[in-house]
C-alpha positions in Angstrom: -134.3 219.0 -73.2 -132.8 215.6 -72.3 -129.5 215.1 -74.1 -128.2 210.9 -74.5 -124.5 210.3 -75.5 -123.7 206.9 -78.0 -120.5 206.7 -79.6 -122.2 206.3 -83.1 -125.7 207.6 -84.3 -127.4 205.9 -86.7 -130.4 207.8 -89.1 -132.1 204.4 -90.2 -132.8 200.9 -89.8 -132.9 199.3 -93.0 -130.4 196.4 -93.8 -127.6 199.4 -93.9 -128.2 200.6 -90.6 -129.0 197.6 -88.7 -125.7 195.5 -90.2 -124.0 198.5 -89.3 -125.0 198.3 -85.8 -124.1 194.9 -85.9 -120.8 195.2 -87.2 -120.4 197.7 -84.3 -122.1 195.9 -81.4 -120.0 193.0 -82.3 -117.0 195.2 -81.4 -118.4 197.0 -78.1 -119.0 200.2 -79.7 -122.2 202.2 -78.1 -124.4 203.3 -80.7 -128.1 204.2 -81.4 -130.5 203.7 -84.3 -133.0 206.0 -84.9 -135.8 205.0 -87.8 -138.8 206.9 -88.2 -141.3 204.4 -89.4 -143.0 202.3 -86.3 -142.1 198.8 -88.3 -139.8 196.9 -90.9 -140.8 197.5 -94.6 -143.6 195.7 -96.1 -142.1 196.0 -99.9 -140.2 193.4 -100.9 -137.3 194.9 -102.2 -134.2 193.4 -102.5 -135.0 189.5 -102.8 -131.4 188.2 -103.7 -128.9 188.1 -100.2 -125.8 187.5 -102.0 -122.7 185.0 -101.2 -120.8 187.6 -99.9 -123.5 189.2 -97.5 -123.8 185.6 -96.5 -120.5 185.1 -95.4 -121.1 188.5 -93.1 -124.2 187.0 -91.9 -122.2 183.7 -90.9 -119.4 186.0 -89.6 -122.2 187.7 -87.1 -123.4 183.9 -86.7 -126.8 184.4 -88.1 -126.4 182.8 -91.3 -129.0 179.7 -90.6 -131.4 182.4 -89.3 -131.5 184.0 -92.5 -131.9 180.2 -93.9 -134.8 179.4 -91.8 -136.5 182.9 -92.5 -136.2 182.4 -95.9 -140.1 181.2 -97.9 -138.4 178.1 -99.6 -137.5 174.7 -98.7 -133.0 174.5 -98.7 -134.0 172.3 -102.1 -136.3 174.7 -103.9 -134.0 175.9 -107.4 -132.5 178.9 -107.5 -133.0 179.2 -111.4 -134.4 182.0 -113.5 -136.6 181.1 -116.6 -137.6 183.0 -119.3 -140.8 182.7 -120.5 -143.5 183.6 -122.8 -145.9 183.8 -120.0 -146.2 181.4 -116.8 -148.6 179.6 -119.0 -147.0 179.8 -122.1 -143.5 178.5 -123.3 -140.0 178.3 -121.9 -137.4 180.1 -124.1 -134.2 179.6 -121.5 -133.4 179.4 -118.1 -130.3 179.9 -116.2 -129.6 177.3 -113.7 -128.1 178.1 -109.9 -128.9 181.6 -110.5 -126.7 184.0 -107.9 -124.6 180.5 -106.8 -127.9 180.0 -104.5 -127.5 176.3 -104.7 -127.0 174.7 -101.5 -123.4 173.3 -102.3 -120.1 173.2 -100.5 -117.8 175.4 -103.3 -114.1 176.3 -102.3 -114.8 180.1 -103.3 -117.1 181.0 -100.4 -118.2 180.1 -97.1 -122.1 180.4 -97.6 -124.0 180.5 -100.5 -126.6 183.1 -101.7 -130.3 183.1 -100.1 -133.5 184.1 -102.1 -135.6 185.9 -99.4 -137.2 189.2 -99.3 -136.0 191.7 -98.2 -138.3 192.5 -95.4 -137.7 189.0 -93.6 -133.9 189.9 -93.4 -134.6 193.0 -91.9 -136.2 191.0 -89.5 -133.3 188.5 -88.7 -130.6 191.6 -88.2 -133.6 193.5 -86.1 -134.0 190.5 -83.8 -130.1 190.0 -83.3 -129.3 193.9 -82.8 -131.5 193.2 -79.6 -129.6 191.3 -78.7 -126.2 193.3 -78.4 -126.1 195.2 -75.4 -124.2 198.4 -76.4 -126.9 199.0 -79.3 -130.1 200.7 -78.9 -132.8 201.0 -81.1 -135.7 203.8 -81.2 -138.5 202.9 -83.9 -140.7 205.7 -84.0 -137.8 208.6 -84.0 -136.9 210.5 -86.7 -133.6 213.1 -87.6 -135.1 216.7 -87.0 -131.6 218.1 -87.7 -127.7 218.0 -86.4 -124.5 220.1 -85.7 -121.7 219.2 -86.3 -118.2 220.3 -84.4 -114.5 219.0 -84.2 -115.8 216.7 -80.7 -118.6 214.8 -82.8 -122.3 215.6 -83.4 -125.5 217.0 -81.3 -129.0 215.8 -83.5 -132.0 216.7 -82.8 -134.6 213.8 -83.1 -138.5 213.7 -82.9 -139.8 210.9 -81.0 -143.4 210.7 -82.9 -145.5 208.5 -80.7 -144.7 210.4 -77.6 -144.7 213.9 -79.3 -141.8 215.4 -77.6 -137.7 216.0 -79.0 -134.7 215.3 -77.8 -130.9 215.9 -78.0 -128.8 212.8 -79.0 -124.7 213.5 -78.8 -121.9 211.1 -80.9 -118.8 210.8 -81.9 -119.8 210.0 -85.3 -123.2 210.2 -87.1 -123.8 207.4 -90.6 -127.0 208.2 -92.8 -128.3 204.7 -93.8 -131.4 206.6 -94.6 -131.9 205.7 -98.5 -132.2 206.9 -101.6 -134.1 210.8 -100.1 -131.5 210.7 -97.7 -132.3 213.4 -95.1 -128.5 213.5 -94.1 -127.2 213.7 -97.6 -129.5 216.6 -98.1 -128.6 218.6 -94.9 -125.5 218.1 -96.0 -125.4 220.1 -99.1 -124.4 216.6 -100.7 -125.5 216.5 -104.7 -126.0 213.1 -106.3 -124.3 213.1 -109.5 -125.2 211.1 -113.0 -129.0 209.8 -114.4 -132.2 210.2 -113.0 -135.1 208.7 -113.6 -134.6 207.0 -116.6 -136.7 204.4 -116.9 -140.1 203.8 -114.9 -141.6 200.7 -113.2 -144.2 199.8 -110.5 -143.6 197.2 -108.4 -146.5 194.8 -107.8 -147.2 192.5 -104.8 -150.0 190.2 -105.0 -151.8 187.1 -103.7 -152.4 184.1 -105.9 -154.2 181.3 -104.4 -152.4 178.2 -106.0 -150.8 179.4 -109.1 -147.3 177.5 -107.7 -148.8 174.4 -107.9 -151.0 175.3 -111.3 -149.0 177.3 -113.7 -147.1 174.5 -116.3 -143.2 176.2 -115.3 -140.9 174.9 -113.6 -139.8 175.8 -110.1 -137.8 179.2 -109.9 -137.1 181.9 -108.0 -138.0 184.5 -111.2 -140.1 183.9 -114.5 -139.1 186.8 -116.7 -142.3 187.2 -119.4 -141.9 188.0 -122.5 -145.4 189.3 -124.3 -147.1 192.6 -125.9 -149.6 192.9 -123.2 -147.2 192.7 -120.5 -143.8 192.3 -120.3 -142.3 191.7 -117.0 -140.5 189.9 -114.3 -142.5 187.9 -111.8 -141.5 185.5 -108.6 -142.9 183.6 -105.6 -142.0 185.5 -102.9 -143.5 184.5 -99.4 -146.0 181.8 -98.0 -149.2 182.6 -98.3 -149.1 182.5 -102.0 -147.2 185.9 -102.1 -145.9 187.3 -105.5 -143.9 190.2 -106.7 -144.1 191.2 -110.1 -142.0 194.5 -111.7 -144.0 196.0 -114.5 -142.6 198.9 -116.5 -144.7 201.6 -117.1 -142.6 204.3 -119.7 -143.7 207.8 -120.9 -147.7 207.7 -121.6 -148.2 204.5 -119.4 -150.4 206.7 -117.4 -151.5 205.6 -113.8 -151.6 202.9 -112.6 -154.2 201.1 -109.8 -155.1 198.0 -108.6 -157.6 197.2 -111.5 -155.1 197.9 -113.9 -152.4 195.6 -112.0 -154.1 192.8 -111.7 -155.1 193.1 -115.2 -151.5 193.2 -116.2 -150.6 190.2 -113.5 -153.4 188.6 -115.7 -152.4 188.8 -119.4 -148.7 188.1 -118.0 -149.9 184.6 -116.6 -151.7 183.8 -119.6 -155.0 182.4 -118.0 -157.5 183.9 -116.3 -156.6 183.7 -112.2 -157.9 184.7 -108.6 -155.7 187.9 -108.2 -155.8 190.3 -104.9 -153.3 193.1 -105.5 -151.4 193.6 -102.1 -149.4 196.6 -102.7 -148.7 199.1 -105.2 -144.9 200.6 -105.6 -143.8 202.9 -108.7 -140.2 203.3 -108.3 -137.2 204.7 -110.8 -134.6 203.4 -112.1 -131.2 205.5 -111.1 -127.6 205.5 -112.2 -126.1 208.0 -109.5 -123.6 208.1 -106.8 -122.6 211.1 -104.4 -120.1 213.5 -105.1 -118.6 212.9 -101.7 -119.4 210.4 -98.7 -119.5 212.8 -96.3 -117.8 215.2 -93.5 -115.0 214.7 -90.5 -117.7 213.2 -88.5 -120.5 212.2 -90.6 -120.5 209.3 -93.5 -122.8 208.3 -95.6 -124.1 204.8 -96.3 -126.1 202.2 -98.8 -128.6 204.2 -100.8 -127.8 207.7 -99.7 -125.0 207.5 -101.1 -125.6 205.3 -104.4 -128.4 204.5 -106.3 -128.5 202.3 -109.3 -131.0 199.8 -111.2 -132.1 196.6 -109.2 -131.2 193.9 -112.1 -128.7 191.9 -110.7 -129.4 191.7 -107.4 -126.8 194.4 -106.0 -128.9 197.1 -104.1 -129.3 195.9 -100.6 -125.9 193.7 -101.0 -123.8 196.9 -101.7 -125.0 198.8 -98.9 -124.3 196.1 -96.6 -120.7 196.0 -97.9 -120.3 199.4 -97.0 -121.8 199.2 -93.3 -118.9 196.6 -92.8 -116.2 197.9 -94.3 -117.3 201.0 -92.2 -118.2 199.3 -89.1 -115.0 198.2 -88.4 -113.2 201.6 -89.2 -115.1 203.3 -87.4 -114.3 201.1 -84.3 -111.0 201.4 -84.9 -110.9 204.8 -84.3 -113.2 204.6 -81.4 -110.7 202.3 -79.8 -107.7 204.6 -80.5 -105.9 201.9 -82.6 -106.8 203.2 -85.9 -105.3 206.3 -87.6 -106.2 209.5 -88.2 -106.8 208.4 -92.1 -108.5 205.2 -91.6 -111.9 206.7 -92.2 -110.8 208.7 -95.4 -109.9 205.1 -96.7 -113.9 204.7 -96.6 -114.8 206.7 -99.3 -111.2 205.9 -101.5 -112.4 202.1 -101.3 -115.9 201.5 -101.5 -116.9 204.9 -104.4 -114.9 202.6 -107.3 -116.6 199.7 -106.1 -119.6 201.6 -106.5 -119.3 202.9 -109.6 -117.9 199.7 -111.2 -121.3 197.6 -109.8 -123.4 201.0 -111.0 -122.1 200.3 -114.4 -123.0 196.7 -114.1 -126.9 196.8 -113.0 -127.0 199.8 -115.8 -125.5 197.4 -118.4 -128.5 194.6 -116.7 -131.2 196.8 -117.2 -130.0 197.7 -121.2 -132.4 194.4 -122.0 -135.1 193.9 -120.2 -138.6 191.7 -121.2 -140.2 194.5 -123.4 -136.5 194.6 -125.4 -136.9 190.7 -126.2 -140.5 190.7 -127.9 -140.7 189.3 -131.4 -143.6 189.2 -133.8 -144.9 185.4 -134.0 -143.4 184.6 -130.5 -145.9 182.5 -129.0 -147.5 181.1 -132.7 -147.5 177.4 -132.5 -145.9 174.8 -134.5 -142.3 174.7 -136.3 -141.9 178.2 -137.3 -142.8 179.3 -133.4 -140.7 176.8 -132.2 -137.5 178.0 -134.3 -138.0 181.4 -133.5 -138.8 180.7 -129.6 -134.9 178.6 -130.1 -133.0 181.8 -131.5 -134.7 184.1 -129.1 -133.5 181.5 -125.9 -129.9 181.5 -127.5 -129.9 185.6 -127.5 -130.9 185.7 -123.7 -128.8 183.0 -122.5 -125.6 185.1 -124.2 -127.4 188.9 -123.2 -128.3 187.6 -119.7 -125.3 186.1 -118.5 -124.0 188.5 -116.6 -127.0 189.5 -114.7 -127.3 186.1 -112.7 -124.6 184.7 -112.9 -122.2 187.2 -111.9 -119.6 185.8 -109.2 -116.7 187.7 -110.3 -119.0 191.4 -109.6 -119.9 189.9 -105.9 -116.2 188.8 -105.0 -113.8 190.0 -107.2 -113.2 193.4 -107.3 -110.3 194.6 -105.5 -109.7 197.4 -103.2 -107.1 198.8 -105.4 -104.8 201.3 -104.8 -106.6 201.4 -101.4 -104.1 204.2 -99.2 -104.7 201.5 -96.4 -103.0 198.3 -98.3 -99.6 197.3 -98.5 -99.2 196.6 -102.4 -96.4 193.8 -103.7 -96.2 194.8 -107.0 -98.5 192.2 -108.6 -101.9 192.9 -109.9 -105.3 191.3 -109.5 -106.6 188.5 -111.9 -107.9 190.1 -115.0 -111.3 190.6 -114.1 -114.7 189.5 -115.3 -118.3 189.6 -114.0 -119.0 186.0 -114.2 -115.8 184.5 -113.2 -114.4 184.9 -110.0 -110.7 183.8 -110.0 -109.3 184.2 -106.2 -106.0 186.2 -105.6 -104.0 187.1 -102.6 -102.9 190.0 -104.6 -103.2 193.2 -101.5 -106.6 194.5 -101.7 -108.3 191.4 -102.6 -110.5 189.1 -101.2 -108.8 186.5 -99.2 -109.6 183.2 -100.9 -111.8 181.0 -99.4 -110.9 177.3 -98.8 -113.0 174.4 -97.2 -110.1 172.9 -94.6 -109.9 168.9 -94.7 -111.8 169.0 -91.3 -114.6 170.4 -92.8 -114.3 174.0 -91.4 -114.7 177.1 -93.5 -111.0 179.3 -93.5 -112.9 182.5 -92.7 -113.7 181.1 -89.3 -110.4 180.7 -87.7 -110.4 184.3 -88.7 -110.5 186.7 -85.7 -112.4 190.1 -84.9 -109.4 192.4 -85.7 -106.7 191.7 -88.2 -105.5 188.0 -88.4 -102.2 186.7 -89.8 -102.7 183.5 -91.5 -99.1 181.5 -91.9 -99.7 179.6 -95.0 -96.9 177.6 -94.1 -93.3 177.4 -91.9 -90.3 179.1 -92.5 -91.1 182.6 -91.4 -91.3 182.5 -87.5 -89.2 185.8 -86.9 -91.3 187.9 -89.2 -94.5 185.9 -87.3 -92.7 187.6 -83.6 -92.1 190.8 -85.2 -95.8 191.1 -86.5 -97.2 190.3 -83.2 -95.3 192.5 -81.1 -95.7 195.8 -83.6 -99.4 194.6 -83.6 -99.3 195.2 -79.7 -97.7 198.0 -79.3 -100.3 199.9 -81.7 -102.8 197.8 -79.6 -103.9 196.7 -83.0 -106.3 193.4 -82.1 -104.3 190.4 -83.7 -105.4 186.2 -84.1 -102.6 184.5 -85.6 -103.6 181.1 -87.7 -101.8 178.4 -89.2 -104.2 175.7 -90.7 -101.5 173.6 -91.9 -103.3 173.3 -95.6 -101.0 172.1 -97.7 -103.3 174.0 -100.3 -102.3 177.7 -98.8 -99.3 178.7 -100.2 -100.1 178.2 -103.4 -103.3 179.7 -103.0 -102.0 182.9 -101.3 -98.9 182.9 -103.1 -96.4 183.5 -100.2 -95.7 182.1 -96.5 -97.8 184.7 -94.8 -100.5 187.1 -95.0 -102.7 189.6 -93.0 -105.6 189.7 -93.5 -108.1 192.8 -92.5 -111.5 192.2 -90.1 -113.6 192.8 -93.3 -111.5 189.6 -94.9 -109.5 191.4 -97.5 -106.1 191.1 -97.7 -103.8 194.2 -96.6 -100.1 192.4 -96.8 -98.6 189.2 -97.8 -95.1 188.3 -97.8 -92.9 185.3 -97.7 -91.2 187.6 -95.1 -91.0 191.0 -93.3 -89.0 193.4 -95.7 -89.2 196.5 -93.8 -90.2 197.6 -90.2 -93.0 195.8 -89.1 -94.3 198.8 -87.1 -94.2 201.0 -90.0 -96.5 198.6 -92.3 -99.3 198.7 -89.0 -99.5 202.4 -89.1 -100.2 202.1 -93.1 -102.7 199.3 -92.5 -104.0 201.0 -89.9 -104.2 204.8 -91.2 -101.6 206.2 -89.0 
């Protein structure tokens, strides 16, 4: 049996997978996908590619392919409206939901995209072909591993041709969802609820109900009604909806009769419906009781699982392929420590659990939890009761779209890999996003006076970003520690008069996934010493 060497093997090719072969390929690092389905999901998933997995996507340089992927014109709103029924009446609508607007904002590089989920599969697909040291096998699927001190042997079933082979890494990452055949092999438990609410997930074809139904233009209509209660949303050309309807305890099946009834009585009038696809899915609130082994790591949904309301799925596990990407090459390259990869599971599990909490909290009230006797009766006493129902959602709803502080905002804290100063984030909230410097943070964002976005005069590897003059012998003693570890260092200086305030000191570093590991008006220490803590010596 044939055996191939990679440096990292990757079971699955969803968003996880492929951005981690990205964030990989970007850095030279051999590695193979293996995904077991011939094609990219048809489902649509996550819809909501968040500001921060936008600014990854403009690191890689594909952001405007995402953009011109995407179903809607650059002008189409990004609002969600609540609604009796697409034909019936508005109760509230929340404006620039997920910062989608197309807007130049000082907090972030690129804003939020509404596009399904199976068209930015398509976009990181395309561009893994194009990175030399990737390779990906469709059609292959994880028949089992070993694992030894050296790295990993996997079986894998190549299904078309019918015959196995022998694959042999360094390191092996399950991207391979929520049934997670790694996770399983493993041993690896998921730990918290299961199952506790149930929904099926609806595509279907409408021929003209954009352009007929009375709303106004939006990404979601959330329907509030007896017959059926949901959430519903253009979501490709074509005249391509989703719709999510619940179906609790004693629902009993559902088919495609039954659907387009339901897509039916949630319009409110009487349309042309073809049901596309059918998808029952559960809700989960459940994370892994550990990430994985010495040389296996676990990724995206096989290692969390949580409710979709808020947009945080897809966006999570693409937050953990880069901050393992480039940890993983690290180590590949010799420059990162012995602990580096440890750091993966001490930063991203409380970032999980805190964004958990928060879809959990989003899924508490839902269309079925806002119906009210005399909703949709006409005249005043409608009216008045249509008003206090709109002022409940905007106040109970907040947080589920407009939720910048849960996208940006939380901190890697008490991360073994930061440097800490003793200050302390901004209090934090999961609306507001108030930037901070602060070790483990974000690095703020600013828009330079020549119109170019801070992030990109960021390098590959660490950077050092002088926020302003004073400090030039801590500046030489940071570069030379950073080459003698052979750590990969682009020092800045933007000469923005804005930056030290904003960062709150003359310099900081900042880490390849952005966040900042150190900032100091000046070196206090040995600057070697502080590489081998950024770096997990």
């Amino acid at each position: 049996m044939p055996i191939d060497t990679t440096e990292v093997l990757i079971v699955g090719a969803g968003p996880v997978g492929l951005s981690l072969a990205i964030e990989l390929g970007h850095r030279g690092i051999r590695a193979l996908i293996v995904e077991r389905h011939d094609r990219i999901g048809q489902q649509p998933r996550a819809k909501t590619t968040n500001v921060r997995s936008m600014e990854h996507m403009r690191r890689w340089g594909i952001a405007e392919a995402i953009r011109k992927a995407a179903p809607f014109p650059a002008d189409y709103p990004t609002d969600v409206i609540f609604a009796t029924r697409l034909f019936g009446y508005e109760l509230a609508r929340f404006e620039n939901a997920f910062n989608g607007r197309r807007e130049r904002n000082d907090l972030f590089s690129e804003p939020a995209q509404w596009i399904p989920q199976y068209k930015v599969e398509a976009v990181l697909r395309d561009h893994v072909l194009t990175l030399p040291t990737i390779t990906l096998c469709m059609s292959t699927e994880l028949a089992g591993f070993a694992e030894s001190e050296e790295g990993i042997l996997a079986t894998v079933n190549e299904l078309v041709a019918a015959r196995q082979r022998r694959i042999r890494a360094r390191y092996m990452v399950g991207a391979d969802g929520a049934r997670s055949f790694v996770r399983r092999t493993l041993g690896i438990e998921l730990q918290g609820r299961h199952s506790f609410a149930r929904n099926c997930g609806i595509v279907y074809r409408a021929p003209g109900l954009r352009h007929m139904h009375p709303q106004k233009p939006a990404i979601m209509y959330w329907l509030v009604n007896a017959e059926a209660p949901g959430l519903t949303g253009p979501m490709d050309k074509g005249d391509l909806w989703h719709f999510i309807l619940p179906t609790p305890e004693g629902f009993g099946a559902i088919d495609e009769a039954r659907a387009r009834r339901a897509v039916v009585d949630a319009a409110g009038h009487d349309l042309a419906v073809e049901i596309v696809t059918l998808d029952p899915w559960s809700a989960h609130s459940l994370i892994a009781e550990r990430y994985g082994t010495a040389r296996v790591l676990l990724a995206g949904d096989a290692c969390h699982l949580h409710p979709p309301f808020g947009g945080y799925g897809m966006n999570l596990g693409i937050g953990d392929a880069v901050d393992l990407g480039w940890k993983l090459a690290a180590v590949l390259r010799g420059w990162g420590g012995p602990q580096l990869l440890a750091s993966y599971a001490a930063e991203r599990r409380p970032v999980h659990a805190q964004v958990v909490e928060e879809a959990v909290a989003n899924s508490s009230l839902l269309s079925h939890d806002l119906i009210r006797p005399g909703l949709e009766a006409p005249g005043p006493e409608g009216e008045a009761l249509r008003r206090r129902l709109g002022a409940e959602i905007l106040s109970g709803k907040q947080r589920e779209f407009h939720n910048l502080g849960v996208v940006l905002g939380i901190p890697y804290a008490g991360s073994p890999i930061i440097a800490p100063d003793g200050t302390n984030p901004p209090e934090w909230h999961f609306s507001t996003y108030r930037p901070s410097a602060s070790p483990g943070c974000l690095a703020p964002h600013l828009w330079l006076e020549d119109g170019t976005s801070l992030y990109d005069l960021f390098g590959p590897g660490f950077t050092l970003l002088v926020a302003s003059s004073g400090a030039e012998d801590s500046v030489a003693a940071l570069e030379a520690a950073a080459a003698e570890c052979n750590v990969p260092l682009t020092t800045v200086a933007p000469g923005d008069d804005r930056l030290p305030d904003l960062y709150g000191a003359r310099l900081a570093l900042i880490r390849p996934d952005q966040h900042v590991a150190w900032r100091g008006d000046r070196l206090l220490g040995p600057a070697r010493s502080l590489f081998d803590r950024l770096r997990g010596a």
